[in-house]
C-alpha positions in Angstrom: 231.6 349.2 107.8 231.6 346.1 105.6 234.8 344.1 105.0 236.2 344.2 101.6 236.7 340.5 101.8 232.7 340.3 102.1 231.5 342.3 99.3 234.9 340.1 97.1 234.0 337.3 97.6 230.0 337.3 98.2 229.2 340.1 95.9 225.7 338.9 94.5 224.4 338.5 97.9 225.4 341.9 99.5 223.7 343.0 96.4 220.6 341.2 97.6 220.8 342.1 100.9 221.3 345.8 100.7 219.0 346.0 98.3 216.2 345.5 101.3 217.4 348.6 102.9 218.4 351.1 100.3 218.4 350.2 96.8 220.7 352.9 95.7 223.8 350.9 97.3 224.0 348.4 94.8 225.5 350.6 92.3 227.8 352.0 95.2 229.0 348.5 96.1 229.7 348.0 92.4 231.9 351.1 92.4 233.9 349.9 96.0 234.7 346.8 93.8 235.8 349.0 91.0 237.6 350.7 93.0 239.5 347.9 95.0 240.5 346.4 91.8 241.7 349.1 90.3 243.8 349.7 93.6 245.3 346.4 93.9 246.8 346.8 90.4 247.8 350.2 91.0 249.6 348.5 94.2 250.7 345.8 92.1 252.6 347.6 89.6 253.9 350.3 92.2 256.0 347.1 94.1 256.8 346.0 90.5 258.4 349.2 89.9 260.7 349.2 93.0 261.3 345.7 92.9 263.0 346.5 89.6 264.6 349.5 91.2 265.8 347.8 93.9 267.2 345.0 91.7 269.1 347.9 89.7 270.4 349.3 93.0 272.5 345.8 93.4 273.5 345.5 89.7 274.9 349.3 90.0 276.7 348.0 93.2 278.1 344.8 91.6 279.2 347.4 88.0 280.9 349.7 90.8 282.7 346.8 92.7 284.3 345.6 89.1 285.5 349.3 88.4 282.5 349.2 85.4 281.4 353.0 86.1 280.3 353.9 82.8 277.8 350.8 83.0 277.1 352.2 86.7 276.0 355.6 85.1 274.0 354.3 82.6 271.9 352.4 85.0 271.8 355.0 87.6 269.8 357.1 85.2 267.3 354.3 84.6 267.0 354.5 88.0 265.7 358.1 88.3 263.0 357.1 85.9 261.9 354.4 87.7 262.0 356.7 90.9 259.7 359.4 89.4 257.5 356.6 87.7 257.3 355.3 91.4 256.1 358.3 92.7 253.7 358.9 90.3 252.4 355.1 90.8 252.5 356.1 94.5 250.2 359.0 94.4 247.6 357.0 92.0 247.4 354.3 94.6 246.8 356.4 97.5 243.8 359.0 95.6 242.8 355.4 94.6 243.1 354.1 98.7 241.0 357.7 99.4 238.0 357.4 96.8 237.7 353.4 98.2 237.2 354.4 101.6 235.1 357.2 101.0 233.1 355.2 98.7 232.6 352.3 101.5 231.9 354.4 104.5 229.0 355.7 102.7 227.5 352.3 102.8 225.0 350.9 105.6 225.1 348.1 106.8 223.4 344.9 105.3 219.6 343.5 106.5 219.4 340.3 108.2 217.7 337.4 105.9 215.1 337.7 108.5 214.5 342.0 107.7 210.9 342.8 105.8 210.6 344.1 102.3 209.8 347.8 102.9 210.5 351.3 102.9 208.0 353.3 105.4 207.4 352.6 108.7 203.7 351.1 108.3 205.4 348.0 106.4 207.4 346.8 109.7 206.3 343.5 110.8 204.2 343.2 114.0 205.6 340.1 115.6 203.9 340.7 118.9 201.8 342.2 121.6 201.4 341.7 125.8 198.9 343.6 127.6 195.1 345.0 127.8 195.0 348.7 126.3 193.2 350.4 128.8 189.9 352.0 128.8 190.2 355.6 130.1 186.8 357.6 132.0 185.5 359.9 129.1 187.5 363.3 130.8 190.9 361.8 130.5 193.5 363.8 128.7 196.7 363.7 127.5 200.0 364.0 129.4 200.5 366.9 128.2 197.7 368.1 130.0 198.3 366.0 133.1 202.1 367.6 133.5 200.4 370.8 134.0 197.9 370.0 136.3 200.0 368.1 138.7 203.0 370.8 137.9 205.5 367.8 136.7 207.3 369.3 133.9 207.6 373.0 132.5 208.3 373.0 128.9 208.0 376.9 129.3 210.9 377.2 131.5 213.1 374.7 129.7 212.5 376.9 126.3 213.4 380.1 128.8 216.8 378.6 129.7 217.5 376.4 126.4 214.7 376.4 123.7 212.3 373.9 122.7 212.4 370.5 123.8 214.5 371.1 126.6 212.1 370.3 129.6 212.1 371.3 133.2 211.3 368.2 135.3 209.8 369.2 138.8 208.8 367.5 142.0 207.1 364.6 142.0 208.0 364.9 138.1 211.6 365.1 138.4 211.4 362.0 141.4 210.0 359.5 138.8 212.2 360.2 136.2 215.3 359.5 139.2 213.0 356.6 140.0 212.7 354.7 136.3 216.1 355.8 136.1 217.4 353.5 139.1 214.8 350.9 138.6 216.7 350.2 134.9 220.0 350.3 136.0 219.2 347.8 138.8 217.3 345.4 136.3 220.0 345.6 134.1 222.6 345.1 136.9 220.8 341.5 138.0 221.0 340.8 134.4 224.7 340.9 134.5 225.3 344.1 133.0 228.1 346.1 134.5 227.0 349.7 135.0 229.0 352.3 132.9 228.9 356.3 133.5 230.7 357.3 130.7 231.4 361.0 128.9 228.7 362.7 127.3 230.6 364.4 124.4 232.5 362.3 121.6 235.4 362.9 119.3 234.9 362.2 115.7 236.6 358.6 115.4 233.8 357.5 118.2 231.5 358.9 116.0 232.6 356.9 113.6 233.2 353.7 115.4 229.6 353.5 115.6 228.4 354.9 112.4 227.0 358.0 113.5 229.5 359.9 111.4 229.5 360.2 108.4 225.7 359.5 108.5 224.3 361.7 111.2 226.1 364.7 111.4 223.3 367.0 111.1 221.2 364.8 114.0 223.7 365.9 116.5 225.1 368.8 118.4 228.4 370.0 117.4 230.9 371.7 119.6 232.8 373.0 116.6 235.8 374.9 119.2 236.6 371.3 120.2 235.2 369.3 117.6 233.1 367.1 119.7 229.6 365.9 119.8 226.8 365.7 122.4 225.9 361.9 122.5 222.9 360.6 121.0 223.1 358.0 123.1 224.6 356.0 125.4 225.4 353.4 123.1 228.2 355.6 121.5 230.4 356.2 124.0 230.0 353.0 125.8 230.7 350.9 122.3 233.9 353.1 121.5 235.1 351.6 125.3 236.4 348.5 123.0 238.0 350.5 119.9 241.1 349.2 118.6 240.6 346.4 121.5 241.5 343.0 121.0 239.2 341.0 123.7 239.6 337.6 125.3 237.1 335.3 123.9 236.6 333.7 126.8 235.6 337.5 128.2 232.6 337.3 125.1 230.0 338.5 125.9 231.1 341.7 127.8 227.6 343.1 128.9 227.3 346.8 129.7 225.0 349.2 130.7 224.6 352.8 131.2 222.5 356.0 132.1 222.9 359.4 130.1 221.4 362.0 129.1 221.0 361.6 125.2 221.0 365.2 122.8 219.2 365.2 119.3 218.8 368.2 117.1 215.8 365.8 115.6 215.0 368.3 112.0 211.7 367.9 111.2 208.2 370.2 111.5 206.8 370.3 115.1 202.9 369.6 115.8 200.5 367.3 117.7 201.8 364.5 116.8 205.3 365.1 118.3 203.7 367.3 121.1 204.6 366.7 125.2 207.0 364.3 125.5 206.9 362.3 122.4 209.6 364.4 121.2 212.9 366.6 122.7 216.0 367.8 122.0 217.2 366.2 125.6 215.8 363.2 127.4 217.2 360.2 129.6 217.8 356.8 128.2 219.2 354.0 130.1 221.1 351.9 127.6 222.5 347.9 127.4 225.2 347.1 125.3 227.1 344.0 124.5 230.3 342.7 123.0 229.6 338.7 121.5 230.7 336.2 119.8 229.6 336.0 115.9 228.2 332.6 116.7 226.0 333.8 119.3 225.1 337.5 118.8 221.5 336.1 117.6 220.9 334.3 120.1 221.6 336.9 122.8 219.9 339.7 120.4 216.8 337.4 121.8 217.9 337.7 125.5 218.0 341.1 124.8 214.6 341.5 123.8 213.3 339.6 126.3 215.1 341.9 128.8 213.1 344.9 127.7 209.6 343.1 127.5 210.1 342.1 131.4 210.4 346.3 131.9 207.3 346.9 130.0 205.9 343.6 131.8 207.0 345.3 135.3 205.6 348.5 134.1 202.5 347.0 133.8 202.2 348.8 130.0 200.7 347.3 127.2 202.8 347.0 124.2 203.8 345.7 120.8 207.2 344.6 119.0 208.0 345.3 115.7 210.5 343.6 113.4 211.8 346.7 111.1 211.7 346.6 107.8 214.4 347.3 105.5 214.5 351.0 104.8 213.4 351.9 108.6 216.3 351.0 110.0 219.7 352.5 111.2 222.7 353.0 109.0 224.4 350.1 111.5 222.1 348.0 111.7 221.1 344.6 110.7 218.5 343.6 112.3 216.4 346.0 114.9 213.4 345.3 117.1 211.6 348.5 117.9 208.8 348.9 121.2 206.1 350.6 121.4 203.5 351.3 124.4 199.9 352.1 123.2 199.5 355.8 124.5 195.4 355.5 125.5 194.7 359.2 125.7 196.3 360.0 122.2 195.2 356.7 121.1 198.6 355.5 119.3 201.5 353.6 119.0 204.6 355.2 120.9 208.1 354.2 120.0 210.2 353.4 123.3 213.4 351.1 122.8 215.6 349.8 119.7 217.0 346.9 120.1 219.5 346.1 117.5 222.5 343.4 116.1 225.2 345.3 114.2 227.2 342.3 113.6 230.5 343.2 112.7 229.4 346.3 111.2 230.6 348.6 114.0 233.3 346.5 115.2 234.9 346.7 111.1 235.1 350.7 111.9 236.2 350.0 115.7 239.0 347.6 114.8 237.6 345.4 117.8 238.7 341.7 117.4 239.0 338.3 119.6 241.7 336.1 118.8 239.9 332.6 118.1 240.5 328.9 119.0 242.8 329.1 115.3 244.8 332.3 117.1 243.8 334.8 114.5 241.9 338.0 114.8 238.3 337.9 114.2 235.8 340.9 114.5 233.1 340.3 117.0 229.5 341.6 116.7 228.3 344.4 118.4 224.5 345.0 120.1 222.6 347.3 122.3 219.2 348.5 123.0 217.1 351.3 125.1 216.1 349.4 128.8 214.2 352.3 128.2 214.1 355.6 127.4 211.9 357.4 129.5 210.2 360.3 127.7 207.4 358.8 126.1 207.2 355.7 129.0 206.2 358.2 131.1 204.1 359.9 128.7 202.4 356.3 128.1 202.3 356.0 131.9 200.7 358.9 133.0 197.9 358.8 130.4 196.8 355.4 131.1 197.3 355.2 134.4 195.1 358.3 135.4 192.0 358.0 137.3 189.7 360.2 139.4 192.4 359.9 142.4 195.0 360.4 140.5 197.7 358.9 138.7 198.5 355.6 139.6 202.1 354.7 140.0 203.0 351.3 138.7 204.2 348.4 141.8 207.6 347.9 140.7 208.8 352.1 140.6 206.8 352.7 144.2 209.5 351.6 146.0 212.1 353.9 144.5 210.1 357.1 144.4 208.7 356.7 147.8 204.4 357.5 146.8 201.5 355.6 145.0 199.7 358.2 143.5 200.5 361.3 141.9 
C-alpha cells in the first residue's frame, strides 16, 4: 500500500509512475488526495468542536463555583449542541477515514524508473540469455508424452481424486520432484537463507499484508467455514512472519526460504498451450524471501537474481531474463524479473521464477518497520522470488534432455535422486 505522505507530497510523480502500470490509477490517486483532504478538515473541525466544548465544560464549572447557575444553564445547553454537532462531525470523518482506505487499497504498487513502457507480455524487455537450446533427434516429443511413457505422472488419476490440474506424481516421477525439491532448499541454505516450513492456509489480514487481497480473491481457494485461503505461494505466509514487527536493523536483511505446495484456481480457457505441466491448480515451489534495508533492497534484488541463474546454470537449462514491463506485473510489485527455460519439444519460452522488489509496498500493509540510526520507525522493503518452481523445470528438463537411452538427469540433482537416466 502506498503511504499517504508519498502520494502528498510527490503527487506528480506517483502519477508518472503509475501511469507505467495501469493508467486508470491516476484518476484514483487524485480521488485518495481528495479524500485525505477532505478528512483532515473534517478532523480538524471535529477537535475544534470539542475543544470549544471542553472550554465550556470549565466556564460551566467556574459559573457553578460562583453560585452563577442561571449562567451555568445557559451554557450547558450550548453544550448539547455542540455534543450532537460533534457526533455528527464524528461520523463524517470516519465514512470519510472508510472511502480513503478503500480508495488506496485499490491501488498497486508504483513501477521502478527502470520498468518498460507496456501493457502485454511481448513488450517486456529481454535483458539476457545463458545457454545453447538444444537440438532434439526428429522423434522427440513433448513431456507430456514422455510422462506417459516412462509412467511419471497421471494427470488421469489426479482429476479422479481432485479434478484437473491436480497431478499424480509416481516413481521415478515423484523422486525428482523430492529431488529438485532438496537440491533448492540446500542452495538456498549455503546462501544464507534460513529454511521456513510454514502453514499452507492464510487468514485474510495475511492476505492482505502481501497484497493478495483485495486483488486476487478469485485466484485463490477459499475455505469459506473458516475463512482462510490455500497459499499461492510461499511468499505469503513466510512475509506475514514479520507483520506488525518492528526489526533490528542491524538483523536487515533477514533471508528466508521455504518449500510448499502452492494452490491457484488460475481462470482462464484450457488448451495446448497450457497442456502437461505448464499449467495446474497444485504444484511445488521452493521460495526466497527477504527483509532489507530501503538502501539496499536493489542491490540485493541483484543477488537475488543471480541466485536463481546459478539453478538454471546447475540445471544445465538454457534460459532467458526478462525485465517486465509495466502492465505485466504484480499488484505489489515494483520491479519484477521473470525466467524462462526454452522448452525444445514445444519450441517456446516457459515462465519458471519471479523475482520481485516490493519496496515498502507490502511492508505499508504489514506495519513492519526498523527503528533507524535517528530512532524512528521506518518501513523496510520487502523481496522474494521462486528458486524454482518445478512444474514447468521439469517439463523443460525432460523434453530437452531426452535421447534414445533415455532421459538424461542433469549432474547436480543425480546425487539426490539416486539414477542418471530415466
Amino acid at each position: 500500500m502506498l503511504t499517504l505522505q508519498y502520494l502528498r507530497e510527490q503527487t506528480a510523480e506517483a502519477k508518472t509512475r503509475i501511469n507505467k502500470k495501469n493508467p486508470k490509477h491516476v484518476e484514483t490517486i487524485d480521488l485518495v488526495l481528495k479524500l485525505d483532504e477532505e478528512g483532515r478538515k473534517a478532523k480538524a473541525l471535529m477537535e475544534a468542536n470539542q475543544a470549544e466544548a471542553n472550554a465550556i465544560a470549565k466556564k460551566i464549572g467556574e459559573l457553578m463555583k460562583s453560585g452563577d447557575k442561571a449562567g451555568a444553564e445557559t451554557l450547558k445547553a450550548q453544550t448539547a449542541q455542540l455534543k450532537e454537532a460533534g457526533k455528527t462531525l464524528e461520523e463524517s470523518y470516519k465514512q470519510l477515514e472508510v472511502q480513503l482506505n478503500e480508495a488506496l487499497v485499490t491501488i498497486p504498487n508504483l513501477p521502478h524508473t527502470s520498468v518498460p513502457l507496456g501493457q502485454t507480455p511481448e513488450e517486456n524487455e529481454n535483458i539476457y540469455e545463458h545457454g545453447t537450446i538444444p537440438t532434439l533427434p526428429a522423434d522427440a516429443v513433448p513431456h507430456w508424452d514422455l510422462i506417459k511413457k516412462y509412467d511419471l505422472i497421471d494427470f488421469e488419476l489426479g482429476a479422479k481424486i481432485t479434478g484437473a490440474g491436480f497431478p499424480v506424481y509416481k516413481g521415478k516421477g515423484a523422486r525428482l520432484q523430492r529431488a529438485m525439491i532438496s537440491f533448492f532448499l540446500d542452495e538456498a541454505i549455503k546462501a544464507g537463507y534460513q529454511e521456513i516450513m510454514p502453514p499452507l492456509l492464510i487468514n485474510a489480514d495475511s492476505g492482505f499484508g502481501t497484497g493478495q487481497l483485495p486483488d486476487k480473491e478469485g485466484q485463490m481457494y477459499h475455505a469459506t467455514v473458516d475463512d482462510l485461503y490455500l497459499i499461492p505461494t510461499a511468499e505469503v505466509p513466510i512475509t506475514n512472519l514479520y507483520r506488525d514487527v518492528i526489526v533490528k536493523e542491524e538483523d536487515l536483511p533477514i533471508k528466508n526460504v521455504g518449500y510448499t505446495p502452492c494452490f491457484r484456481r488460475e481462470a482462464g480457457a484450457w488448451g495446448a498451450h497450457v497442456r502437461g505441466l505448464n499449467r495446474l491448480h497444485q504444484f511445488d515451489k521452493v521460495e526466497i524471501v527477504q527483509i532489507a534495508h530501503p538502501d539496499k533492497s536493489y542491490e540485493i534484488l541483484e543477488e537475488m537474481v543471480k541466485h536463481v541463474q546459478g539453478l538454471l546454470e546447475k540445471l544445465e537449462l538454457p534460459y532467458r531474463i526478462l525485465r517486465l514491463c509495466g502492465g505485466d506485473m504484480s499488484f505489489s510489485s515494483a520491479l519484477t524479473y521473470d525466467f524462462e527455460t526454452y522448452s525444445a519439444a514445444q519450441g517456446r519460452w516457459l515462465e519458471v521464477s519471479s523475482t520481485s522488489n516490493f519496496e515498502n509496498f507490502q511492508s505499508n500493509r504489514m506495519k513492519c518497520r526498523f527503528k533507524n540510526k535517528e530512532g524512528k520507525n521506518q518501513l523496510v522493503h520487502t523481496l522474494n522470488g521462486s528458486a524454482l518452481a518445478l512444474p514447468r523445470i521439469l517439463a523443460t528438463m525432460l523434453e530437452n534432455n531426452q535421447t534414445a537411452d533415455g532421459i538424461r538427469i542433469p549432474k547436480a540433482l543425480v546425487p539426490y535422486c539416486g539414477f542418471e537416466v530415466i
